[in-house]
C-alpha positions as CSV (number, residue, x, y, z in Angstrom):
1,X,-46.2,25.6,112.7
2,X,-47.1,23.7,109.7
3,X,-46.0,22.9,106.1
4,X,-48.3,22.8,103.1
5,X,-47.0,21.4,99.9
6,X,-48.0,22.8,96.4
7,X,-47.4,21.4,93.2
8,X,-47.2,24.5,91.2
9,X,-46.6,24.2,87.3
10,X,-43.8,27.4,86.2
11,X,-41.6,29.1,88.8
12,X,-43.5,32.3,88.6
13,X,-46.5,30.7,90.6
14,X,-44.9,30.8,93.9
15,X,-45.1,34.5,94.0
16,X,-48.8,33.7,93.6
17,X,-48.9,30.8,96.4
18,X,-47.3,33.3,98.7
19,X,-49.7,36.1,98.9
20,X,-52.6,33.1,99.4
21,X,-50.6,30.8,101.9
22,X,-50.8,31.4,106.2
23,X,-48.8,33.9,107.6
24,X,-46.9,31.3,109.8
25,X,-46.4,29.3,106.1
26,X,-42.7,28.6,105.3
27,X,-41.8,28.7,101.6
28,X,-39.8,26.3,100.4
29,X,-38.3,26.7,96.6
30,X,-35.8,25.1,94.5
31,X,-32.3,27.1,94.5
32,X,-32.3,27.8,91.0
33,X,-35.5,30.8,91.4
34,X,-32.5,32.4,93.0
35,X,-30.4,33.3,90.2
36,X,-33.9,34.6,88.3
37,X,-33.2,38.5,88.8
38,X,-35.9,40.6,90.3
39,X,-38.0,37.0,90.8
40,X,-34.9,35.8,93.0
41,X,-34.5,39.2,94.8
42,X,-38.1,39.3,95.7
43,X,-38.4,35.4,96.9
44,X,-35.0,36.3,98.7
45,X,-36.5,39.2,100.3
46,X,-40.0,37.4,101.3
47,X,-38.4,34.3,103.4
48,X,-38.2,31.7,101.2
49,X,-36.0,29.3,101.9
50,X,-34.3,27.9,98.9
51,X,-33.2,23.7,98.6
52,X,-30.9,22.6,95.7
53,X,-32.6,19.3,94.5
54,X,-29.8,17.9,92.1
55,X,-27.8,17.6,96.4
56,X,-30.2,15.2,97.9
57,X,-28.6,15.8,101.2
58,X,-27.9,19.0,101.6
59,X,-32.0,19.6,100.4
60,X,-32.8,17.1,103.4
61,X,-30.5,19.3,105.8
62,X,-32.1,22.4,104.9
63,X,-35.7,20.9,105.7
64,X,-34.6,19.2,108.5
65,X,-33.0,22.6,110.3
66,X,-36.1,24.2,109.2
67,X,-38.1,21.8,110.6
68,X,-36.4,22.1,114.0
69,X,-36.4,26.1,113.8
70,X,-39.9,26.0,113.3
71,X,-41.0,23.9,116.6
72,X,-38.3,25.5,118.9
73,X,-39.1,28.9,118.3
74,X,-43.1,28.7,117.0
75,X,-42.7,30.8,114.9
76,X,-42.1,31.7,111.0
């Protein structure tokens, strides 16, 4: 498993970044793309897992639980 981080500019370039990333890629997004109708259903839907970056800690927990998922299992 691995992470790659993109610096994309609007929140409509992730959908893009996710048909070009690795299969065994985990998206990460900010929560608010969640509350952006068919864009939220459809990240939802994909996998991505969604941080809230204005709760620094709860953003690090998410990672971090991630992080451990992804070397237990190997997997997505």
């Amino acid at each position: 498993p691995y992470v790659i981080v993109c610096n994309h500019q609007a929140s409509l370039d992730l959908m893009g970044m996710v048909e070009v990333i690795p299969d065994r890629c985990v998206p990460i997004a900010k929560k608010e793309l969640m509350y952006m109708g068919t864009v939220g259903w459809a990240c939802w839907l994909s996998g991505i897992i969604f941080i809230d970056r204005h709760k620094r800690e709860d953003a690090i927990d998410v990672i971090s639980q991630t992080a451990r998922t992804m070397r237990r299992e190997n997997v997505r």
